[in-house]
C-alpha positions as semicolon CSV with decimal commas, in nm:
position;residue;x (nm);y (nm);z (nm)
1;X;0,000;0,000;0,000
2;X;0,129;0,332;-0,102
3;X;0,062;0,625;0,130
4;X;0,067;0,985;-0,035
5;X;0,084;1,337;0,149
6;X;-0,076;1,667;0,063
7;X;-0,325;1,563;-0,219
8;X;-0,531;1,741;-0,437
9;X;-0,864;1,551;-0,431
10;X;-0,975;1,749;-0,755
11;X;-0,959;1,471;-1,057
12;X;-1,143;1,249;-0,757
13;X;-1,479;1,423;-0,747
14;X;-1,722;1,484;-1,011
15;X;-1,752;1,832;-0,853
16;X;-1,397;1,886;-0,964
17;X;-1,324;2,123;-0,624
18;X;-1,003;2,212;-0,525
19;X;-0,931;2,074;-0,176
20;X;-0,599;1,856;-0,040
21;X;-0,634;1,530;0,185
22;X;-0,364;1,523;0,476
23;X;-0,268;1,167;0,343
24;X;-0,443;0,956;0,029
25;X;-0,417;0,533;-0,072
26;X;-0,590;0,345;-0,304
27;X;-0,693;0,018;-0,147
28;X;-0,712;-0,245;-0,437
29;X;-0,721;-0,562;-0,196
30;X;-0,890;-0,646;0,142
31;X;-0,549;-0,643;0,287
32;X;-0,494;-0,307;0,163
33;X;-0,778;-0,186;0,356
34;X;-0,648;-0,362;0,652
35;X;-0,286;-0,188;0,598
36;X;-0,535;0,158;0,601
37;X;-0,670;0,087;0,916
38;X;-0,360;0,031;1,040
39;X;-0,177;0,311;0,972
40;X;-0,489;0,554;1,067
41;X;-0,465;0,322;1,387
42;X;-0,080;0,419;1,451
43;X;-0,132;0,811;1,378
44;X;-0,448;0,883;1,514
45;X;-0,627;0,964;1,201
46;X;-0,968;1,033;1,080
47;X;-1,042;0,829;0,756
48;X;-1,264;0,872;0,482
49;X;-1,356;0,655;0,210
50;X;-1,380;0,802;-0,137
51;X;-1,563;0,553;-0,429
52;X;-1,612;0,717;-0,762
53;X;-1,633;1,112;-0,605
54;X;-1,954;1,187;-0,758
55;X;-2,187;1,219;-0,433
56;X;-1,988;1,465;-0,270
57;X;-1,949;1,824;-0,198
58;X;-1,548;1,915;-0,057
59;X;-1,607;2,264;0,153
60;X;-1,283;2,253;0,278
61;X;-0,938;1,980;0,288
62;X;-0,949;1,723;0,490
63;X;-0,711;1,682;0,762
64;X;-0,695;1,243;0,768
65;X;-0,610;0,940;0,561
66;X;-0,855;0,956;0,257
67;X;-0,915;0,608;0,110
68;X;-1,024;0,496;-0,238
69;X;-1,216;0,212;-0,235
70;X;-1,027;0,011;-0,579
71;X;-1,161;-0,309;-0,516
72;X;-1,273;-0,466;-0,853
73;X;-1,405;-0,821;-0,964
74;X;-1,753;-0,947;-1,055
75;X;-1,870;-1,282;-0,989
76;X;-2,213;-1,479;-1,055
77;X;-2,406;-1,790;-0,935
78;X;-2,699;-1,938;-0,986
79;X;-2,982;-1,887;-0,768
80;X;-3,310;-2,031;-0,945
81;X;-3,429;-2,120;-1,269
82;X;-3,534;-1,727;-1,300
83;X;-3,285;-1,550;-1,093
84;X;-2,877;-1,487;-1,054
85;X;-2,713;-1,356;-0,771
86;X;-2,452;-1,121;-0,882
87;X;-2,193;-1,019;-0,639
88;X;-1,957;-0,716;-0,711
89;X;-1,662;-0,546;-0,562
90;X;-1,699;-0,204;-0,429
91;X;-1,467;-0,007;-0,573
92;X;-1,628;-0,130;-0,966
93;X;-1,805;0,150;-1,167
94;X;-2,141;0,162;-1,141
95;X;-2,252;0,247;-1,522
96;X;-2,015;-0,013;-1,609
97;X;-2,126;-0,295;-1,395
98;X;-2,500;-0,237;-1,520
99;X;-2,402;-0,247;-1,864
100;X;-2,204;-0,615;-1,743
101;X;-2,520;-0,729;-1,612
102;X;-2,753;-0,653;-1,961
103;X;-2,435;-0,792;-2,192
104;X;-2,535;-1,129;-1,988
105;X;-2,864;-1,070;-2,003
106;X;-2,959;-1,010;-1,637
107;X;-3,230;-0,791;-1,554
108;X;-3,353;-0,523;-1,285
109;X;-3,097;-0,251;-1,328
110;X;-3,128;-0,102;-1,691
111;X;-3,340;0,174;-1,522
112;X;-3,023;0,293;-1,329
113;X;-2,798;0,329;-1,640
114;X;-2,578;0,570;-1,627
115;X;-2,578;0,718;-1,251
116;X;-2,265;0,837;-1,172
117;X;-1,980;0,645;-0,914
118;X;-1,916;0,343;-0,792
119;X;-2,066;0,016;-0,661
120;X;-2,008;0,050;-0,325
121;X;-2,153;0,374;-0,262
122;X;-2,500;0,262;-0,404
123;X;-2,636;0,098;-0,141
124;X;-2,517;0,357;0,108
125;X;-2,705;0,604;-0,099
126;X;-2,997;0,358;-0,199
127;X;-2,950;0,495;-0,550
128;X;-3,248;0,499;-0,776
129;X;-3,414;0,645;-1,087
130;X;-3,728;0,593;-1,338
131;X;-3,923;0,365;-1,085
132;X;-3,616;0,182;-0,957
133;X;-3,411;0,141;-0,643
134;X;-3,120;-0,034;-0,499
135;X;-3,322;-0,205;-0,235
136;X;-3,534;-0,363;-0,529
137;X;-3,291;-0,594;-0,677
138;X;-3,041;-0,549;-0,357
139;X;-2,962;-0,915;-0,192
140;X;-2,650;-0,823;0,057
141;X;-2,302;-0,657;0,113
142;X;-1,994;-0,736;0,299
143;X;-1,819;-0,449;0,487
144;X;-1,538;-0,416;0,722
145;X;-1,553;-0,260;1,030
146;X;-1,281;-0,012;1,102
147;X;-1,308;-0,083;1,473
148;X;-1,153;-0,365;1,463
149;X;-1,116;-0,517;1,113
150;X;-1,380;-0,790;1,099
151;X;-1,591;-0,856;0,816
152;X;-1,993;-0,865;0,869
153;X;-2,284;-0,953;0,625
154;X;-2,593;-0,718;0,573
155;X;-2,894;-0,774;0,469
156;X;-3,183;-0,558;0,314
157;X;-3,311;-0,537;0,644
158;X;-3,046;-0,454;0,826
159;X;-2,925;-0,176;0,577
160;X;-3,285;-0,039;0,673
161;X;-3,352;0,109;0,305
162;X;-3,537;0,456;0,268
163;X;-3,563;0,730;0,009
164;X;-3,208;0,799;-0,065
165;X;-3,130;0,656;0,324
166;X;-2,965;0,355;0,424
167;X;-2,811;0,283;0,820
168;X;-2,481;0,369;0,647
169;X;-2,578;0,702;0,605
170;X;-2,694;0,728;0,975
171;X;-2,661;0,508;1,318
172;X;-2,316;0,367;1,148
173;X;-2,172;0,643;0,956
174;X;-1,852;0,625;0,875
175;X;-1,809;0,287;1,087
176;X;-1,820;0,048;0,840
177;X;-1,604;-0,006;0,471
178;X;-1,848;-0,165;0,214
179;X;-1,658;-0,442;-0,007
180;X;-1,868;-0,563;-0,214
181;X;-2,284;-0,569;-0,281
182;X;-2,493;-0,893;-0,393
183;X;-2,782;-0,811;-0,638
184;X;-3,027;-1,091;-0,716
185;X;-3,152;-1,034;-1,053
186;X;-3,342;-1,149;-1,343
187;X;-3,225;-1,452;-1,561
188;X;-3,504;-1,469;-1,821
189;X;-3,887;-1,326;-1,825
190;X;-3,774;-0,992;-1,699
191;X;-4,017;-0,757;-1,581
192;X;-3,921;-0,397;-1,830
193;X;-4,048;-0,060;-1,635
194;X;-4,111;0,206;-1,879
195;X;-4,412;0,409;-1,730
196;X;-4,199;0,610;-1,494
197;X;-4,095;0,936;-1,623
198;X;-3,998;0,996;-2,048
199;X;-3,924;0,616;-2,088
200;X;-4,227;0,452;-2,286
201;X;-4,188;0,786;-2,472
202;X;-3,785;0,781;-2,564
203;X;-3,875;0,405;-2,646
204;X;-4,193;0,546;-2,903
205;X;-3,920;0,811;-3,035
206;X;-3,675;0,481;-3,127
207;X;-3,952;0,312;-3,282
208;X;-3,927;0,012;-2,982
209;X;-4,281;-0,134;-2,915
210;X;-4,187;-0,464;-2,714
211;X;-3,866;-0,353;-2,542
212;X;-3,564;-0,528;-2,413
213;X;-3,328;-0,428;-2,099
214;X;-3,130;-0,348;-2,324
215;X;-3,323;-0,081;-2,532
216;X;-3,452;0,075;-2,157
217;X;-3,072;0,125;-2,069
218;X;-3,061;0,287;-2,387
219;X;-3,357;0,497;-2,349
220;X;-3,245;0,610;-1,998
221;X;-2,881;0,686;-2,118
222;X;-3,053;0,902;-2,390
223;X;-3,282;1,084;-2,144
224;X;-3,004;1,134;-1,880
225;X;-2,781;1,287;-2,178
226;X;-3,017;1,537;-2,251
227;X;-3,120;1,614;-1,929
228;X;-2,795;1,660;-1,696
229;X;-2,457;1,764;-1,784
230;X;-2,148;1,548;-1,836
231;X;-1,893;1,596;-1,483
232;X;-1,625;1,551;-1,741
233;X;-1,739;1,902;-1,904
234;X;-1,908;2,047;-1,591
235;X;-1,834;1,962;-1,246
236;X;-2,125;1,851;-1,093
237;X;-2,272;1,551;-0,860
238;X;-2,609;1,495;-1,013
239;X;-2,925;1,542;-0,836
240;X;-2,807;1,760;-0,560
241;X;-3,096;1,795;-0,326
242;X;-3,396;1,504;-0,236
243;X;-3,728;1,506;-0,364
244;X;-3,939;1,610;-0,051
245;X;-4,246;1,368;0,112
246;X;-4,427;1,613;0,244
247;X;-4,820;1,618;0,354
248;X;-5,085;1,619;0,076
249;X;-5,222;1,945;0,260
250;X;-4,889;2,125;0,172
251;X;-4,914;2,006;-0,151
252;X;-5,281;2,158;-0,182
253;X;-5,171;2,489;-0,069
254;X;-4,910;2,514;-0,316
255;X;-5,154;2,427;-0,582
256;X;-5,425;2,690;-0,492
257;X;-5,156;2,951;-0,648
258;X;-4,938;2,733;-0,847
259;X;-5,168;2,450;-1,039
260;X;-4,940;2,312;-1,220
261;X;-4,683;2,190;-0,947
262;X;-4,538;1,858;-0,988
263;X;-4,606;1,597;-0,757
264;X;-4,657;1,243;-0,691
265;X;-4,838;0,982;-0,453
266;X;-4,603;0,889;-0,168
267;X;-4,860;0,726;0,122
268;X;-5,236;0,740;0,196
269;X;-5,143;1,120;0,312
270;X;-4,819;1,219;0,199
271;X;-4,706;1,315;-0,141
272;X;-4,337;1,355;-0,299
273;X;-4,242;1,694;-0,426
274;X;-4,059;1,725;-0,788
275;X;-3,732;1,969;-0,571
276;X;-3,665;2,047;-0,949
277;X;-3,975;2,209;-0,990
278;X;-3,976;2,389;-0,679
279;X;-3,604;2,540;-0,773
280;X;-3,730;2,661;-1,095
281;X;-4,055;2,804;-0,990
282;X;-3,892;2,965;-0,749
283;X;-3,674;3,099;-0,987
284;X;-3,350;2,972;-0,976
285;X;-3,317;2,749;-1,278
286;X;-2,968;2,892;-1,490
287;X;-2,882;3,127;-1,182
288;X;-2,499;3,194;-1,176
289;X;-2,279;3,326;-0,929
290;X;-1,910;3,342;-0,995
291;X;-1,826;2,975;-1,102
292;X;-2,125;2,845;-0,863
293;X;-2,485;2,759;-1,057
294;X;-2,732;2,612;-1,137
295;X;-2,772;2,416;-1,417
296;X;-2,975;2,573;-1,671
297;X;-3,163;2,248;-1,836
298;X;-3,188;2,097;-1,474
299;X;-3,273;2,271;-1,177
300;X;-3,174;1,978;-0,936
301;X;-2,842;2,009;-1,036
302;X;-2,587;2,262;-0,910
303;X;-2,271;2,270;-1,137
304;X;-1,882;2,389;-1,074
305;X;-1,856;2,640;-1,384
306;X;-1,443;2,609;-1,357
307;X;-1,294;2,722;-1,003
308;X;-1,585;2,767;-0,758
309;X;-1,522;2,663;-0,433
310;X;-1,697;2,405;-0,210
311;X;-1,794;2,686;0,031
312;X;-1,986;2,873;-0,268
313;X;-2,161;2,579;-0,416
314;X;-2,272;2,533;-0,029
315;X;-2,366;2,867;0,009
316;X;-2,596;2,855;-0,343
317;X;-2,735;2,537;-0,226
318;X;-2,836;2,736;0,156
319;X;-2,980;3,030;-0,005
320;X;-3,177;2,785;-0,255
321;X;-3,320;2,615;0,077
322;X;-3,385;2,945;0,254
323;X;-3,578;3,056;-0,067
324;X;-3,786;2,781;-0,135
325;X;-3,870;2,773;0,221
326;X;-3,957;3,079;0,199
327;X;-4,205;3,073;-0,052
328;X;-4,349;2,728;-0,083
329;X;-4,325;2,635;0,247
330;X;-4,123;2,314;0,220
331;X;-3,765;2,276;0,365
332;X;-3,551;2,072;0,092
333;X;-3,313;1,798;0,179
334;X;-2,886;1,780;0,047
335;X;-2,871;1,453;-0,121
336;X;-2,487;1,496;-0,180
337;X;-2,305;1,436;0,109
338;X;-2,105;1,748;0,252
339;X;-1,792;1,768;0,404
């Protein structure tokens, strides 16, 4: 294991911020997270694990060991006559894997094409798009605890799943280092979800009337494309805040004066708040300050224009929250993780 001092953490986040990490590795093996621990052990270090960078927000350097998590390898078994389980290293990129899965023809993540980062940090996240979520398809995941090294088993259960929430983001935060993720997916007769958002009509556009996985992976790259901007060209970490569940009530108030706000069931008295909508109406959508905005075909997205710092694309996102607040009402929720 190679330990490096004084890093810039820039190329490593989609944001593309400038901000240095005390001391940086790249674990590649089990052992090398071991050897991590170790050393963070011996000089009383914080330590952070980084996957693919693209879920969160660097306000300022961070004074600790930051670890990549490089563990790669894919393997599959047989579960039934419908079904494979499908178990995957953490530190594997997550577009990449999915498109592994439909090139052998397993099913249940084509609707999560494309989402920026890696493996591990899905479940953490409970990533999910166009109908879908992790905790669909999810099976387990082996992590490591950095108390003392031992390897534990979770189940779907035990990750207690929410709306972007998993017990990784909360009662064990930073306790645990995922290694790999188990998905149990479809072997034949898959079930294809197009009704959520511009799917069944990006499939009518390509002329596809009896779809495969492989034509909704294309349809959601092709929607994502047009939608959000590429980190490569603009520094960005996707959907930035959290749709918001909020009381049908609230939802009815905002409707008396704004009819054609977006919204969708969530509960027999809660509904779930398009944040993009609530951004634009509230007139935000293209707003730029210095390097710091927000994207103008995507009003979920705040984007690094070239050299903004962490501290203004935090500030953008607060005064977004205070103004929304302000005039709808509803508080909205940082789905990239700050530090």
């Amino acid at each position: 294991m190679n330990i490096q001092q004084h890093i810039s953490l820039k190329k490593y986040t989609t944001f593309g911020i400038e901000a240095r990490t005390s001391f940086w590795t790249q674990a590649e093996t089990t052992q090398d997270v071991l050897s991590a621990l170790e050393f963070r052990e011996k000089n009383s270090l914080q330590m952070m694990i980084l996957g693919g960078g693209s879920n969160i927000l660097l306000t300022q350097d961070f004074a600790g060991l930051m670890v990549q998590n490089n563990l790669k390898g894919i393997r599959s078994e047989v579960f039934s006559s419908n079904e494979v389980l499908v178990e995957v290293s953490a530190g594997e990129n997550w577009h990449s894997f999915v498109q592994h899965c439909i090139a052998n023809d397993w099913g249940g993540l084509e609707n999560l094409s494309l989402i920026p980062g890696s493996v591990g940090a899905s479940p953490m996240q409970n990533i999910g798009a166009y109908g879908c979520e992790i905790k669909d398809t999810f099976y387990s995941l082996r992590a490591m605890d950095i108390q003392d090294g031992s390897i534990q088993e979770f189940d779907a259960q035990q990750c207690k799943f929410g709306y972007r929430e998993s017990i990784f983001k909360h009662e064990v935060k930073g306790r645990y280092i995922i290694l790999s993720v188990k998905f149990k997916l479809s072997s034949k007769d898959h079930q294809i979800k197009t009704s959520y958002g511009a799917i069944s009509q990006e499939l009518e556009k390509m002329g596809i009337h009896n779809p495969s996985i492989r034509d909704v992976s294309n349809a959601v790259i092709a929607i994502r494309k047009s939608k959000l901007p590429d980190p490569d060209v603009i520094g960005n970490a996707g959907s930035f805040f959290k749709n918001p569940v909020v009381e049908n009530s609230i939802v009815e108030k905002i409707r008396s004066t704004n009819p054609q706000v977006v919204s969708y069931p969530a509960g027999e008295n809660h509904s779930k708040l398009a944040a993009g909508w609530l951004i634009e109406a509230a007139g935000w959508k293209g707003f730029r300050r210095g390097d710091a905005g927000i994207h103008a075909l995507q009003a979920l997205v705040l984007v690094n224009y070239g050299n903004a710092t962490g501290k203004e694309i935090w500030q953008l996102s607060q005064d977004v929250v205070d103004d929304v607040a302000s005039k709808f009402g509803v508080v909205l929720e940082r789905e990239v993780n700050i530090v």
